[in-house]
N, C-alpha and C positions, 0 to 999 in steps of 0.2 A: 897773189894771196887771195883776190877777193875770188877768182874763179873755183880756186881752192874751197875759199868756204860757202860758194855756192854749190859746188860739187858732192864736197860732205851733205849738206842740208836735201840733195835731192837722191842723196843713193844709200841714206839711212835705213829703208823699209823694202829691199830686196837683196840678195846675198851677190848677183850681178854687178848691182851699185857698191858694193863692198868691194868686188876682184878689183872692180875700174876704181876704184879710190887708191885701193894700194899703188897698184900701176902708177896711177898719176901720184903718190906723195913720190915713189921711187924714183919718177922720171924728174921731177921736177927738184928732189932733192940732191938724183944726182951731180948735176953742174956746180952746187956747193960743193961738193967734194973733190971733183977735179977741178975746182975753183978755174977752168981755164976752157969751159965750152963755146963751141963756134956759135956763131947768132943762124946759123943754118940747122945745126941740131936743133937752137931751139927754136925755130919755126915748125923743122922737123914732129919736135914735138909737141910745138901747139898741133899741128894738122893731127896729128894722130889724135890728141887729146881731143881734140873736135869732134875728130868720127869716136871717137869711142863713146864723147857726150851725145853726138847724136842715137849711136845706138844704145846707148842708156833709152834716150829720149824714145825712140821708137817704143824699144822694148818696154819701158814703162808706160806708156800709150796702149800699148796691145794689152800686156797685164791687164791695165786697170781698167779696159773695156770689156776682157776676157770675165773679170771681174762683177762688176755691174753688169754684166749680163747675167753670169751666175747667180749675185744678186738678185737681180729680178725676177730669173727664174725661180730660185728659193724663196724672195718673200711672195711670187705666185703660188706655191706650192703649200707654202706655208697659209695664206688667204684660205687656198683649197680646203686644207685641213683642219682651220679654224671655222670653216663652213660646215665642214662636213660635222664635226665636232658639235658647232652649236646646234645643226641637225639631227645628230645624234642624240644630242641632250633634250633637245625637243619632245624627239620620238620617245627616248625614256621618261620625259616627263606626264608626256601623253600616254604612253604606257600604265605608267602609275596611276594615272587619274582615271582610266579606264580601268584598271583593276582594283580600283580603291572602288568606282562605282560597281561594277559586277558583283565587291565581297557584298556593296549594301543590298545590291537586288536579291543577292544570293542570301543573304538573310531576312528581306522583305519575303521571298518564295519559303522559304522556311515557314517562316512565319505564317504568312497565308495557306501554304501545304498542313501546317501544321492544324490551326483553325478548324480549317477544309475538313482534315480528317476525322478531327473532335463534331463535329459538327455533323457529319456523315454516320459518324457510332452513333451520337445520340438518337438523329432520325433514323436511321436501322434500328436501333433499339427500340423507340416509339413505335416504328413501324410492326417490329417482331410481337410485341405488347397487343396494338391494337388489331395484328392477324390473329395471333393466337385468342385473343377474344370473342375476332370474328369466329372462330372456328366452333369457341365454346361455345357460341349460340346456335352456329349451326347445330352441332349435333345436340343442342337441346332439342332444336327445333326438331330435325330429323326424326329423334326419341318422340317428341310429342307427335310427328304426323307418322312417325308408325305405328305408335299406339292406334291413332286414328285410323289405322288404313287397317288394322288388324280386326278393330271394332266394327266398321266397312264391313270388311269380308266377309266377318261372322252375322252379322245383319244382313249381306247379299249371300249366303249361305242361306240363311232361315227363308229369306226372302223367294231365290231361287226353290226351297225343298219347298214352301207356300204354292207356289206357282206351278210345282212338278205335283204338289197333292192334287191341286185346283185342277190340272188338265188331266190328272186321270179320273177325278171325279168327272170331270165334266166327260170325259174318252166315256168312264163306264154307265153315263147317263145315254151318251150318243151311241152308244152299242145296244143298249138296251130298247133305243126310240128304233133302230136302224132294226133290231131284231122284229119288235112289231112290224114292223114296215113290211119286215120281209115275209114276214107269216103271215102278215094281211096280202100281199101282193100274189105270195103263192098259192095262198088262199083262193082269190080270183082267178087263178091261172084255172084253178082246177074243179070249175063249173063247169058241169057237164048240159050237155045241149036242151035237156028236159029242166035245168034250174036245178038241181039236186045240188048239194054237192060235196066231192068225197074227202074224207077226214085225210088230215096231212099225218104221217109219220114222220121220224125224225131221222129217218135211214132215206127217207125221197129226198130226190135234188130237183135246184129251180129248174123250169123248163118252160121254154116260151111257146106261146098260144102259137098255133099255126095253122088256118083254119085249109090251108090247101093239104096240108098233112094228113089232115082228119079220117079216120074210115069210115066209110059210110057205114048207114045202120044194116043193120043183119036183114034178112027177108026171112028167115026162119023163125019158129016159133022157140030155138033153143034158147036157154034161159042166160044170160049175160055171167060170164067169170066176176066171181065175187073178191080175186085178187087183183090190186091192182100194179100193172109191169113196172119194174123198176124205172127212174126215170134216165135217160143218157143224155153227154153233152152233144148239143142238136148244133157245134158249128166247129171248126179248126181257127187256130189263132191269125191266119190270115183271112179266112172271113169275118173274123173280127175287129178285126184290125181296118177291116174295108168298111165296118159300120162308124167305125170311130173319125175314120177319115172324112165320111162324108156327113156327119156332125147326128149320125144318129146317137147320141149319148146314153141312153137308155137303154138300146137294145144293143147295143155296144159292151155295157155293164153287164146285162142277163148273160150273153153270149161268154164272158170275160170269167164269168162263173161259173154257168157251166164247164167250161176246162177246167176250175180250179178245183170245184166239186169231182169232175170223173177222173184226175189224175194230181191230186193231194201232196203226192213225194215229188212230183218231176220238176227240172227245170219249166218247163212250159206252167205248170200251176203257180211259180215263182214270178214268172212275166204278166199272168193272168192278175195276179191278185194285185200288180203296181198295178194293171193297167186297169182295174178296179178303181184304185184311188184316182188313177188321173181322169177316167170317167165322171168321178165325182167330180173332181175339182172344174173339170172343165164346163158342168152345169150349174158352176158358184156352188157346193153343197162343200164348201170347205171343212167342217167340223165333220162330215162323214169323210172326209178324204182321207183326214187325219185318221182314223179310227183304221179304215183298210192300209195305208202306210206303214201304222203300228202292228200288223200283222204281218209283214214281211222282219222288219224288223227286230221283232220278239221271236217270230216262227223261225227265223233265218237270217241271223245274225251274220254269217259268214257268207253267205251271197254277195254277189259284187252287186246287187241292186239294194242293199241294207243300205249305203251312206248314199244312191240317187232318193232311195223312200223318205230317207231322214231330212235332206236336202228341201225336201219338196212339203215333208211335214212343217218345216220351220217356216214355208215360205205360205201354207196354209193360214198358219199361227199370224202373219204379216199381214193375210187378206182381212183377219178380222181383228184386226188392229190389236192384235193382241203380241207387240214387238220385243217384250219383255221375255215372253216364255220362247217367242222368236230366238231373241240370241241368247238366250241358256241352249238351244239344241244345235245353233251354229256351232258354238263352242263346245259342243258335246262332240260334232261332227268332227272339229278339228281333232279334237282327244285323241274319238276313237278311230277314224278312217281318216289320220294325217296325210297318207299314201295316195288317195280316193282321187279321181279327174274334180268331185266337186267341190275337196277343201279349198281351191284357190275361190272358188264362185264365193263359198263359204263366208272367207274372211275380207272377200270384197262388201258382201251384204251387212257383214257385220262391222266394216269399217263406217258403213252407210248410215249404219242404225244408231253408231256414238256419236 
């Protein structure tokens, strides 16, 4: 009996321990019933009952390690999970707190964005204020110095037409000293070898003394022609050109006129009459240069030596410091003979002169 109720107590919790319980109540029950079994049956059937408790025994051994192992690997798993879990929760906690602080930065940036912006109108706005201010005053200013610049002009208008009266007064003073000069000169030209001597017409041209030229006196007693021969030019523009070269100035001039006088329409009386003025200028008689320049100029406007006469008029006007009336004629030069080799000369002199 007592293996009996140790039997029951260990095969309660597998359905194995169940078969082997019946087995054994059956076996052990049955010799009550045939009230008359051999003492060999029942060793018979302790031995069986033996191995059967031993393979209880086993198999409840292996179970229950089979078991605790699953066990442990379950509460491993389980560990795992509660790991992973509290990580999990971690991370979403951290999460949260990371996006709870982004909402505040994100409304901190707002906020400063927001400033920022108000802040940026206002000075644009200050700023648009104090350009358009600035601008008001410019163009007052502008208003005031054009007014000025107009009053300028009109005052270097008057000033300039002052200065264009002035040098033709002074042109028709130096024309007029330049005229005696010349009727005195030709005057002397034309004393005759006895000291007489013969009145000038206004049809004779200059002509230079030449005493190898001269005719001798007559040996007759015939009485001297009371006309006297027209006068010619006594040289070609390249002998005169040889006087000028070699610094005879004067008889350079005579020579320079005579062409201009016997051939009045030609190009060659056009090169005569600059080379006129440059004759002068070259013996410093600048205000006469001036006077023959303004006769190419006026006589022949259209000549390509009109803007070299002008050129060289202005630069007369420079020797006698007279640099005002100077660049009124540079600027005249530019005007009128923009085209010219000497409007560059032109506006370098008269960069010189501001």
């Amino acid at each position: 009996m007592g293996e009996k109720i140790v039997l029951t107590a260990t095969t309660q919790e597998h359905p194995m321990k169940r078969s082997a319980l019946n087995l054994t109540a059956l076996l052990l029950t049955s010799p009550l019933l045939v009230q008359c079994a051999a003492q060999d049956d029942i060793n018979t059937i302790n031995n069986q009952i033996y191995r059967v408790n031993q393979r209880v025994t086993n198999l409840e051994n292996n179970t229950i390690e089979d078991l605790v192992k699953r066990q442990a690997s379950t509460a491993n798993k389980v560990d795992s999970l509660e790991r992973d879990l509290i990580a999990l929760r971690n991370g979403l906690e951290e999460t949260g707190y990371l996006n709870r602080k982004l909402s505040e930065q994100n409304k901190e940036l707002a906020v400063a964005f927001q400033q920022y912006t108000t802040e940026e109108q206002q000075k644009r706005a200050s700023d648009m204020q104090q350009l358009q201010a600035e601008i008001t005053e410019k163009d007052r200013q502008l208003e005031v110095l054009a007014q000025q610049l107009q009053m300028q002009e009109k005052n270097l208008e008057e000033i300039q037409q002052a200065r264009v009266e002035d040098a033709k007064r002074k042109a028709a003073e130096a024309a007029r000293a330049a005229q005696e000069a010349r009727a005195k000169a030709q005057a002397a030209a034309q004393i005759s070898t006895d000291g007489t001597i013969v009145k000038i017409t206004a049809t004779q041209n200059k002509k230079l003394f030449d005493p190898a030229a001269q005719a001798p006196p007559p040996t007759t007693s015939q009485a001297p022609s009371t006309a006297a021969p027209a006068a010619t030019a006594t040289g070609s523009l390249a002998n005169a050109r040889d006087l000028y070269d070699q610094g005879e100035y004067r008889q350079a001039y005579q020579a320079y006129a005579n062409i201009a006088n016997s051939e009045p329409a030609g190009d060659d009386a056009i090169d005569a009459l600059f080379m006129m003025g440059e004759s002068r200028y070259a013996q410093g008689e600048y205000d006469q240069a001036i006077l023959e320049y303004q006769t190419i100029i006026t006589g022949h406007p259209a000549s390509t030596m009109a803007s070299t006469a002008m050129f060289k008029q202005a630069m007369s006007f420079e020797k006698l410091n007279d640099k005002e009336t100077a660049k009124i004629l540079y600027k005249k030069l530019l005007a009128t003979y923009p085209g010219s080799p000497e409007a560059g000369q032109a506006q370098q002199r008269l960069d010189a002169l501001n």
